[in-house]
Biopython code that builds the backbone (N, CA, C, O; Angstrom):
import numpy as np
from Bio.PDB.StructureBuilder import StructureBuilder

atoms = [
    (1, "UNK", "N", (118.473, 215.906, 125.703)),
    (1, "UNK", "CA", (117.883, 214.952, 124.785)),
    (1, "UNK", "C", (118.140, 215.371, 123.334)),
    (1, "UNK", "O", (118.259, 214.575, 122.402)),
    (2, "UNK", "N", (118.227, 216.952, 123.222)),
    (2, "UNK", "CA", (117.754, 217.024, 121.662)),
    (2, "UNK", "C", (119.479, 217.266, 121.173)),
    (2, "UNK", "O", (119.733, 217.495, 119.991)),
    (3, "UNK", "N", (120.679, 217.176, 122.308)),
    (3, "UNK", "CA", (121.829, 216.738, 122.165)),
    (3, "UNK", "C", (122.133, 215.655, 121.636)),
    (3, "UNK", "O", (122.615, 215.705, 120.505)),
    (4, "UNK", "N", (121.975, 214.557, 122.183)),
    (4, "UNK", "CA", (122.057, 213.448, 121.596)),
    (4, "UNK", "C", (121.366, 213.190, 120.778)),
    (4, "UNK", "O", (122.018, 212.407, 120.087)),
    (5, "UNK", "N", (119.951, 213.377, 120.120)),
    (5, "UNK", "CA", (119.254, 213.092, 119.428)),
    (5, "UNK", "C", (120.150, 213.770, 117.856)),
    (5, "UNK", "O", (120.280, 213.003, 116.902)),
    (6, "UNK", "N", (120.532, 214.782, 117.795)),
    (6, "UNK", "CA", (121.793, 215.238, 117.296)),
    (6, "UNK", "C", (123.082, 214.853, 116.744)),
    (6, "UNK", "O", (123.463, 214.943, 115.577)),
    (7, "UNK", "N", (123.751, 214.367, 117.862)),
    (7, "UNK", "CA", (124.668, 213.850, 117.510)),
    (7, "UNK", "C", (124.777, 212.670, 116.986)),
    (7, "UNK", "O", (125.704, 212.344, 116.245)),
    (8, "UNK", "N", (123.776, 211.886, 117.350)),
    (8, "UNK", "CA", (123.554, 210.000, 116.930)),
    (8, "UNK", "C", (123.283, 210.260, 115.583)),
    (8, "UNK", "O", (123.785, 209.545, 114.715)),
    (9, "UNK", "N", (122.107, 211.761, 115.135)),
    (9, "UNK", "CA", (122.135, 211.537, 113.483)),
    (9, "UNK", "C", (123.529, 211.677, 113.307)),
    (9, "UNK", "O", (124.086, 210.634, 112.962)),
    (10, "UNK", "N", (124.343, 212.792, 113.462)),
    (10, "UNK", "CA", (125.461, 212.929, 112.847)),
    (10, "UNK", "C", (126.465, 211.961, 112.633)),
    (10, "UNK", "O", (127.177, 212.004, 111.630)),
    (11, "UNK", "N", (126.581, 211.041, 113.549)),
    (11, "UNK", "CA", (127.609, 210.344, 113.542)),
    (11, "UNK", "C", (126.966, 209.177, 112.713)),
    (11, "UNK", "O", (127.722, 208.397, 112.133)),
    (12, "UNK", "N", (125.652, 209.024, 112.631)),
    (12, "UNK", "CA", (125.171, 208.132, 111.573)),
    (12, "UNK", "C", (125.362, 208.379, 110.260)),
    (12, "UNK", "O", (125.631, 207.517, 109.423)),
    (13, "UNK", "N", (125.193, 209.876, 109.997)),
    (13, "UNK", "CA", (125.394, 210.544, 108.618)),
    (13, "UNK", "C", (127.088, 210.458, 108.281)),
    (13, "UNK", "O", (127.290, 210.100, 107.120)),
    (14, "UNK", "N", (127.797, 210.608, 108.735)),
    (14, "UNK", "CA", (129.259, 210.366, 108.503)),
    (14, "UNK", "C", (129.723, 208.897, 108.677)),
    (14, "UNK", "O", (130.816, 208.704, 108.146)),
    (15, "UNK", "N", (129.270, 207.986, 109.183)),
    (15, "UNK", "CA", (129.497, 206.604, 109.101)),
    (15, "UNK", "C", (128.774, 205.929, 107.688)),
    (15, "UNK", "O", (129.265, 204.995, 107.055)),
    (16, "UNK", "N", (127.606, 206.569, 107.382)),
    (16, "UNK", "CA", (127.274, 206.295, 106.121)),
    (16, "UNK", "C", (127.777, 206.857, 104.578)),
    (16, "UNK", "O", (127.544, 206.433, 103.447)),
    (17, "UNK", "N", (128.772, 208.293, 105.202)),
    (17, "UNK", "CA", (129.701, 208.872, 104.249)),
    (17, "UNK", "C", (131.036, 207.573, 104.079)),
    (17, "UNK", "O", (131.348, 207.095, 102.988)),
    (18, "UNK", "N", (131.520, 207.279, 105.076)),
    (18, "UNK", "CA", (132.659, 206.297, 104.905)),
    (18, "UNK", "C", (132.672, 205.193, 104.219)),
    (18, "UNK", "O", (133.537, 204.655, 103.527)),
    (19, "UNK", "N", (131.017, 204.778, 104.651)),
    (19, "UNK", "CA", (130.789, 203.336, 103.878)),
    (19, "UNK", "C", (130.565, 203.581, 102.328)),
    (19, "UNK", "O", (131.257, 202.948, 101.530)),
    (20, "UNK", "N", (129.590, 204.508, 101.872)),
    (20, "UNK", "CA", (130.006, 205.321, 100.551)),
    (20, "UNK", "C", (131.208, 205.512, 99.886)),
    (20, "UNK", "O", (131.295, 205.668, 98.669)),
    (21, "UNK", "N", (132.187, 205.500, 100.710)),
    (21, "UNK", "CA", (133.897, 206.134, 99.967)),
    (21, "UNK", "C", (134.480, 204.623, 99.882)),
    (21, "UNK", "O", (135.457, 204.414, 99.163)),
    (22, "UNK", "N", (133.812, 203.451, 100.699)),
    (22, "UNK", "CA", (134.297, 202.169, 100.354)),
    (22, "UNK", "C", (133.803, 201.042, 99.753)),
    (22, "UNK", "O", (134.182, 199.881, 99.599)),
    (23, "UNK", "N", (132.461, 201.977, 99.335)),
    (23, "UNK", "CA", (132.011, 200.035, 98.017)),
    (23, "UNK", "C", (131.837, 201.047, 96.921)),
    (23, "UNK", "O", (131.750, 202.275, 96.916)),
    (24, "UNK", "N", (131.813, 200.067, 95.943)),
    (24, "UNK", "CA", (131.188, 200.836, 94.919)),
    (24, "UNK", "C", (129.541, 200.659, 94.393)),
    (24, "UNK", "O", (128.886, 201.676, 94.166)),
    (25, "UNK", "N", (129.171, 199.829, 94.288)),
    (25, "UNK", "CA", (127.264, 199.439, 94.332)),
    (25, "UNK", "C", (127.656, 198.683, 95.871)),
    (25, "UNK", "O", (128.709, 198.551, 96.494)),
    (26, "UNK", "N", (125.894, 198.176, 96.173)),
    (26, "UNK", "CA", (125.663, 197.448, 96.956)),
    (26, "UNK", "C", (124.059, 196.677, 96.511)),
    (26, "UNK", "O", (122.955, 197.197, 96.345)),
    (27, "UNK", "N", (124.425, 195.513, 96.432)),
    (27, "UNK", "CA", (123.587, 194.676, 95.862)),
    (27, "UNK", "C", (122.749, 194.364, 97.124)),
    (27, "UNK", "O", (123.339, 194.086, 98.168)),
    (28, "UNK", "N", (121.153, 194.405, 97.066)),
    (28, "UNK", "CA", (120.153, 193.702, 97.676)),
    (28, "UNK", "C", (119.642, 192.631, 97.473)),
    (28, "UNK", "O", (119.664, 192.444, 96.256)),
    (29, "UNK", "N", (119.133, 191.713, 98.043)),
    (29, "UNK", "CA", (118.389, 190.449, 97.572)),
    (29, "UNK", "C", (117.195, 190.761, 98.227)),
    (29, "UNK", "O", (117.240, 191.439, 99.254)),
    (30, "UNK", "N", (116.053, 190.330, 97.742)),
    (30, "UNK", "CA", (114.857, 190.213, 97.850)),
    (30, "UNK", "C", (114.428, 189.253, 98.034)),
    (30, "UNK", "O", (114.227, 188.543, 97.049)),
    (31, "UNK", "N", (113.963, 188.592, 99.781)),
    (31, "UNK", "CA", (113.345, 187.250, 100.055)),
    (31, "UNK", "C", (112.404, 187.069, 99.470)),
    (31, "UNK", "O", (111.878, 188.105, 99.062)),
    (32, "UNK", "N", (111.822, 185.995, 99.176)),
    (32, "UNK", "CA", (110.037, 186.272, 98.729)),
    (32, "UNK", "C", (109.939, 185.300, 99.681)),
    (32, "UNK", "O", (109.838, 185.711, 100.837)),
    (33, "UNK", "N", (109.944, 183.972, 99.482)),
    (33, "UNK", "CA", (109.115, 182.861, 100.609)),
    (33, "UNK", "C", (110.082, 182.450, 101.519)),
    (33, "UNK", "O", (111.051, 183.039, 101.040)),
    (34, "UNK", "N", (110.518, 181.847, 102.509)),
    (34, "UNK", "CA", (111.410, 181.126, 102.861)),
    (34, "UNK", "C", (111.555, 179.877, 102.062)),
    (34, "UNK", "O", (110.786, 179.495, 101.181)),
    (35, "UNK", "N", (112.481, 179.376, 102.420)),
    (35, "UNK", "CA", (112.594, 178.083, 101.220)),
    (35, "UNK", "C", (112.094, 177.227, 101.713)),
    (35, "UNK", "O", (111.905, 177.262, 102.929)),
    (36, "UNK", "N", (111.592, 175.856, 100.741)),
    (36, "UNK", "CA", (111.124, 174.797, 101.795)),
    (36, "UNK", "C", (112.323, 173.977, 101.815)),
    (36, "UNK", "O", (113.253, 174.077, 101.014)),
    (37, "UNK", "N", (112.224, 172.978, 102.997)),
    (37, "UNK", "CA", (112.863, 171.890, 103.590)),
    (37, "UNK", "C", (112.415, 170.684, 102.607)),
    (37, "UNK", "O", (111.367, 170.883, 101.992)),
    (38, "UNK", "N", (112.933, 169.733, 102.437)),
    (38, "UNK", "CA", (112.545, 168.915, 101.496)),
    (38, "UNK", "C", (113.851, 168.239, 101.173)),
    (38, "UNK", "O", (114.993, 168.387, 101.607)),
    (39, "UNK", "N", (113.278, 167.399, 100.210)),
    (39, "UNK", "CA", (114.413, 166.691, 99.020)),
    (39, "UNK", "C", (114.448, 167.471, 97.659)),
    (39, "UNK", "O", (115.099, 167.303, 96.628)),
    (40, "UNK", "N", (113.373, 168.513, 98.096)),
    (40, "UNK", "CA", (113.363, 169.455, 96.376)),
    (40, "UNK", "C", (114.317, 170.799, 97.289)),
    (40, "UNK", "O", (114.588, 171.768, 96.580)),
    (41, "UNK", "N", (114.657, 170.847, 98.326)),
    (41, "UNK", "CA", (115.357, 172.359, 98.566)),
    (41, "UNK", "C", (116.220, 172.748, 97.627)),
    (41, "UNK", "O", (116.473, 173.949, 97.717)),
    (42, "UNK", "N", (116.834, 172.129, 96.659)),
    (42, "UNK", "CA", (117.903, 172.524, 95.312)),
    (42, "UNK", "C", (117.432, 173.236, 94.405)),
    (42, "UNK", "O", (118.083, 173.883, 93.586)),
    (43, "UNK", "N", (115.984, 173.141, 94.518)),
    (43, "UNK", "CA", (115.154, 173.942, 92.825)),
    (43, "UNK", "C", (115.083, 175.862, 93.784)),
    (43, "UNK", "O", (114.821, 176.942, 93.254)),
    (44, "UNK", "N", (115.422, 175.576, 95.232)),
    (44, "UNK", "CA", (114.828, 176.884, 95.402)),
    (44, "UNK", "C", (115.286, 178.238, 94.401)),
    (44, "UNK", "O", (116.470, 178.538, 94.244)),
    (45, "UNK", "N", (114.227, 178.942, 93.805)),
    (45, "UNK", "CA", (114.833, 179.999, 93.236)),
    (45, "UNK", "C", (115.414, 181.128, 93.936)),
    (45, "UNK", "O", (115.164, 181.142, 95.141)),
    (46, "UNK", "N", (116.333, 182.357, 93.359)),
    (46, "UNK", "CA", (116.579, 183.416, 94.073)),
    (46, "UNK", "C", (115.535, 184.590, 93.992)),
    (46, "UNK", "O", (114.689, 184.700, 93.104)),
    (47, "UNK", "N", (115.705, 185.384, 94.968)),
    (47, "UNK", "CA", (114.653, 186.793, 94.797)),
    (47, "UNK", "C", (115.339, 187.509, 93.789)),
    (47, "UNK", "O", (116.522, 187.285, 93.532)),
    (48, "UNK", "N", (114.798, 188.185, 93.326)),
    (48, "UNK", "CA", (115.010, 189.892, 92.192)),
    (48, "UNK", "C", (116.179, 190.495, 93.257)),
    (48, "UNK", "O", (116.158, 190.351, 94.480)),
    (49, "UNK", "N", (116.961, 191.039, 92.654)),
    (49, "UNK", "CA", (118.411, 191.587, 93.167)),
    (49, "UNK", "C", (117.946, 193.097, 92.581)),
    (49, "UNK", "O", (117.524, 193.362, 91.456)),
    (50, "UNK", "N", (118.213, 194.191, 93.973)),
    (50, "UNK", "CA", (118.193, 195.977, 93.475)),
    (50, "UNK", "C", (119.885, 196.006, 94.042)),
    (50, "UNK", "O", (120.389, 195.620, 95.097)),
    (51, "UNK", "N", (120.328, 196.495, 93.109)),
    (51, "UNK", "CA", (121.741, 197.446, 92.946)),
    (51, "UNK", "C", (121.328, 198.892, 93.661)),
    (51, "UNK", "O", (120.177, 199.305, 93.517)),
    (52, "UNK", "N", (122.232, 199.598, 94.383)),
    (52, "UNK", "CA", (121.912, 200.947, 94.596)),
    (52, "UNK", "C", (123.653, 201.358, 94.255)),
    (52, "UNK", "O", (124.503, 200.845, 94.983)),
    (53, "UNK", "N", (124.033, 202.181, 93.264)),
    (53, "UNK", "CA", (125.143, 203.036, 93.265)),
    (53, "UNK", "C", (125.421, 204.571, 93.516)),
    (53, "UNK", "O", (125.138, 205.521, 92.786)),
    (54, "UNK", "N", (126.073, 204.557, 94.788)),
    (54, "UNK", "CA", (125.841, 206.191, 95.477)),
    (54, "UNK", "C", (126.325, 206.873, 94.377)),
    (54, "UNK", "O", (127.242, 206.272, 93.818)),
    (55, "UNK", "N", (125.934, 208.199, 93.756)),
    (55, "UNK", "CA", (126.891, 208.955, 92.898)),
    (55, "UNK", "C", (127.486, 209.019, 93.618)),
    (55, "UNK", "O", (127.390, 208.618, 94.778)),
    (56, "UNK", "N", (128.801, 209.919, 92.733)),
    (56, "UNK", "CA", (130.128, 210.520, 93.628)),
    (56, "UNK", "C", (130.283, 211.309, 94.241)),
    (56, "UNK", "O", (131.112, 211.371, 95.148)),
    (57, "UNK", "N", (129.169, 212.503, 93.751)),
    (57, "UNK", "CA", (128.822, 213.236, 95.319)),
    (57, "UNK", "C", (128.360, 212.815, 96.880)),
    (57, "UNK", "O", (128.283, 213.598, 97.827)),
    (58, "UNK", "N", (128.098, 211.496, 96.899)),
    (58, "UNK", "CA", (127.368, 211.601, 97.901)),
    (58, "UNK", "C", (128.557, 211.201, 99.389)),
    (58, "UNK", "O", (128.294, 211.598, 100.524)),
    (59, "UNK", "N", (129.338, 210.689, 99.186)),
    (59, "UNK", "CA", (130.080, 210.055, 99.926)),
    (59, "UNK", "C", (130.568, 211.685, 101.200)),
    (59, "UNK", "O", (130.365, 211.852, 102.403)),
    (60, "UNK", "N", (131.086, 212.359, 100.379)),
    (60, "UNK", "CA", (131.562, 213.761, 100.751)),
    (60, "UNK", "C", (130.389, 214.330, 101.082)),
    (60, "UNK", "O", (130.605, 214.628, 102.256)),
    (61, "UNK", "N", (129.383, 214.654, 100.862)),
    (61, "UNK", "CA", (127.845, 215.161, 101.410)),
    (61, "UNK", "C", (127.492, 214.706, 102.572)),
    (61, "UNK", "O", (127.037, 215.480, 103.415)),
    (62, "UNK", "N", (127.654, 213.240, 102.843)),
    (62, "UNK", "CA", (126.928, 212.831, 104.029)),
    (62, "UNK", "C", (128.215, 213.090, 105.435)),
    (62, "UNK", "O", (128.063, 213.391, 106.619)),
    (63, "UNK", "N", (129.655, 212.756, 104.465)),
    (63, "UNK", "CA", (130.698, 213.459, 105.553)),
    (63, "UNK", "C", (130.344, 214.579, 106.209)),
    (63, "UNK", "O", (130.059, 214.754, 107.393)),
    (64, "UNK", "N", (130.408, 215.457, 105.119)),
    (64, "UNK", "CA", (130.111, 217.029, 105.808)),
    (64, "UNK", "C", (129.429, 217.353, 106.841)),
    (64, "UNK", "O", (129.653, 217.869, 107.936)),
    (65, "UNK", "N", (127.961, 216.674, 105.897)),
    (65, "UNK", "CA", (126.925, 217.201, 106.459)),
    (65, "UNK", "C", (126.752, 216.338, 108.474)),
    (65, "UNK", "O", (126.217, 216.654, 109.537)),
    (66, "UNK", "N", (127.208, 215.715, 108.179)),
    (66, "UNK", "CA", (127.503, 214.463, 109.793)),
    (66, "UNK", "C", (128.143, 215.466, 110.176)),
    (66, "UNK", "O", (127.502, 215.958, 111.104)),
    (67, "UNK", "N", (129.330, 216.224, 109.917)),
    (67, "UNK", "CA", (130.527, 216.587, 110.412)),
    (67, "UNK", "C", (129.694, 218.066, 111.482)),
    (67, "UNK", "O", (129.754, 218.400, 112.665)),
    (68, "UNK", "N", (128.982, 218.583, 110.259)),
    (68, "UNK", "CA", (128.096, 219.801, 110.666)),
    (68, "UNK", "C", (127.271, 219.642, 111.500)),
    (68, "UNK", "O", (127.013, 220.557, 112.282)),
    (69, "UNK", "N", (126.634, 218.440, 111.561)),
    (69, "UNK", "CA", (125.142, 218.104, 112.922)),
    (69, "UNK", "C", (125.822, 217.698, 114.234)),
    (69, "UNK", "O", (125.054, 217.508, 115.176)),
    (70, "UNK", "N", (127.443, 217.492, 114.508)),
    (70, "UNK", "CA", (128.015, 216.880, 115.371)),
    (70, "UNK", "C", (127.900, 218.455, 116.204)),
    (70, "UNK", "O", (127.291, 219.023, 117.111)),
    (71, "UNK", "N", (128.887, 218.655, 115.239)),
    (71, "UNK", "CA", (129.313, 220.710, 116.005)),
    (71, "UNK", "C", (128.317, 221.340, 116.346)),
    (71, "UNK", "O", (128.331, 221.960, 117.410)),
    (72, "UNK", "N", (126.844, 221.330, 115.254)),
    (72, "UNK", "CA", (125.680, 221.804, 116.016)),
    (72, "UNK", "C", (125.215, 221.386, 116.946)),
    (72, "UNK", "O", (124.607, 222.194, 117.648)),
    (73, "UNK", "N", (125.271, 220.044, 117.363)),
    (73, "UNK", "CA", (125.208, 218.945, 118.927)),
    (73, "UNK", "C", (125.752, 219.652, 119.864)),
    (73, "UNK", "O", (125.044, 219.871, 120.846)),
    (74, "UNK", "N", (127.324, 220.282, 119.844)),
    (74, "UNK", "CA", (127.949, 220.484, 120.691)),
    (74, "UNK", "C", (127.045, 221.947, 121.244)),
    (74, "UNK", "O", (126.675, 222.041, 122.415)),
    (75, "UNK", "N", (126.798, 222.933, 120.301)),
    (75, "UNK", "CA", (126.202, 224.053, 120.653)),
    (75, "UNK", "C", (125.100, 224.389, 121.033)),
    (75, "UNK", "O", (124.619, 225.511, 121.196)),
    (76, "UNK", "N", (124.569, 223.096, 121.221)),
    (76, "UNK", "CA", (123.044, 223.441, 121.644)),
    (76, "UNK", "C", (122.694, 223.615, 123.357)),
    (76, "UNK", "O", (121.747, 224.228, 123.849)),
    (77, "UNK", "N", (123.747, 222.893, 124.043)),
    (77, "UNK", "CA", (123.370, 223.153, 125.430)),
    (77, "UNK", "C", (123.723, 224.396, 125.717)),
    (77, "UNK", "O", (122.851, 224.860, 126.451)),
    (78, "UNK", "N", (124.832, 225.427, 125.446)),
    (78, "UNK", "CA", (125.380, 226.903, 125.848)),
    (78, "UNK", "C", (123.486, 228.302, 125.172)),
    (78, "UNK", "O", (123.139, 229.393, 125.625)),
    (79, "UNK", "N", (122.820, 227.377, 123.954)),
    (79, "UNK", "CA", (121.954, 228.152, 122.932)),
    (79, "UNK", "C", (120.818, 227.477, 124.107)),
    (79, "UNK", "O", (120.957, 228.296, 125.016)),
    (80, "UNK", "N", (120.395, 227.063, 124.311)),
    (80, "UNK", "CA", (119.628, 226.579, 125.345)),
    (80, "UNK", "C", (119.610, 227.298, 126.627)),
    (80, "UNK", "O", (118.581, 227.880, 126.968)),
    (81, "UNK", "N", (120.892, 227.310, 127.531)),
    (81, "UNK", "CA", (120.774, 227.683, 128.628)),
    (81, "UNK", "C", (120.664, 229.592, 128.404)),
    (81, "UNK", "O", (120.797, 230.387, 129.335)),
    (82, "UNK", "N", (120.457, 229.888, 127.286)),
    (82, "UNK", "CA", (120.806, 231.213, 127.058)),
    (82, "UNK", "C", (121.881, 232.295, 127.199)),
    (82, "UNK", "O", (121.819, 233.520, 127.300)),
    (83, "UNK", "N", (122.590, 231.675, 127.179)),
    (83, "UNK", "CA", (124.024, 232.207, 126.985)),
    (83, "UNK", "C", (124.311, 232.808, 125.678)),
    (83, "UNK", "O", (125.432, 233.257, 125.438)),
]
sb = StructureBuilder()
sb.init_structure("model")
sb.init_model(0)
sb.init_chain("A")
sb.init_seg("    ")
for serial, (resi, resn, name, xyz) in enumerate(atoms, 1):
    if name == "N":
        sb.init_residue(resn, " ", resi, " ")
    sb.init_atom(name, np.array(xyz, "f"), 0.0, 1.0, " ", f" {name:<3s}", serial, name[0])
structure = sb.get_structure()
C-alpha cells in the first residue's frame, strides 16, 4: 500500500513538473451564481479571474522531486521485508 501510495504522489509530482515547463500563467475563473436562463442571459457577468505564475524554479523541483519519490517507491518493499 504505502508503495503505491508513493509512487501515485510521484508520478503526480512530475506530471505537474511537465505541465509547469509548458504554460506560462494559468488563468482561473471564479463561478459565483450559475447564470440564469432567460431573455436577459446576455447581461450575465464574468467571475474575478486568479492568474497563478509558477516561478522558474518550480518546474525542475517538482521533476526531481517526483523523480526521487518514484525510486523511493521502488525501495520500500526490499526496506520492509528487512533485507
Amino acid at each position: 500500500m504505502w508503495r503505491a501510495f508513493f509512487l501515485a504522489i510521484g508520478f503526480f509530482l512530475m506530471i505537474l513538473g511537465v505541465e509547469c515547463l509548458g504554460v506560462e500563467r494559468v488563468t482561473l475563473k471564479v463561478h459565483d451564481d450559475p447564470p440564469p436562463a432567460g431573455p436577459f442571459a446576455a447581461e450575465v457577468k464574468t467571475g474575478p479571474r486568479k492568474q497563478i505564475v509558477p516561478p522558474p524554479w518550480a518546474p525542475w523541483s517538482l521533476l526531481s522531486s517526483g523523480a526521487v519519490m518514484c525510486l523511493y517507491s521502488f525501495t520500500i518493499p526490499r526496506r520492509v521485508a528487512g533485507e
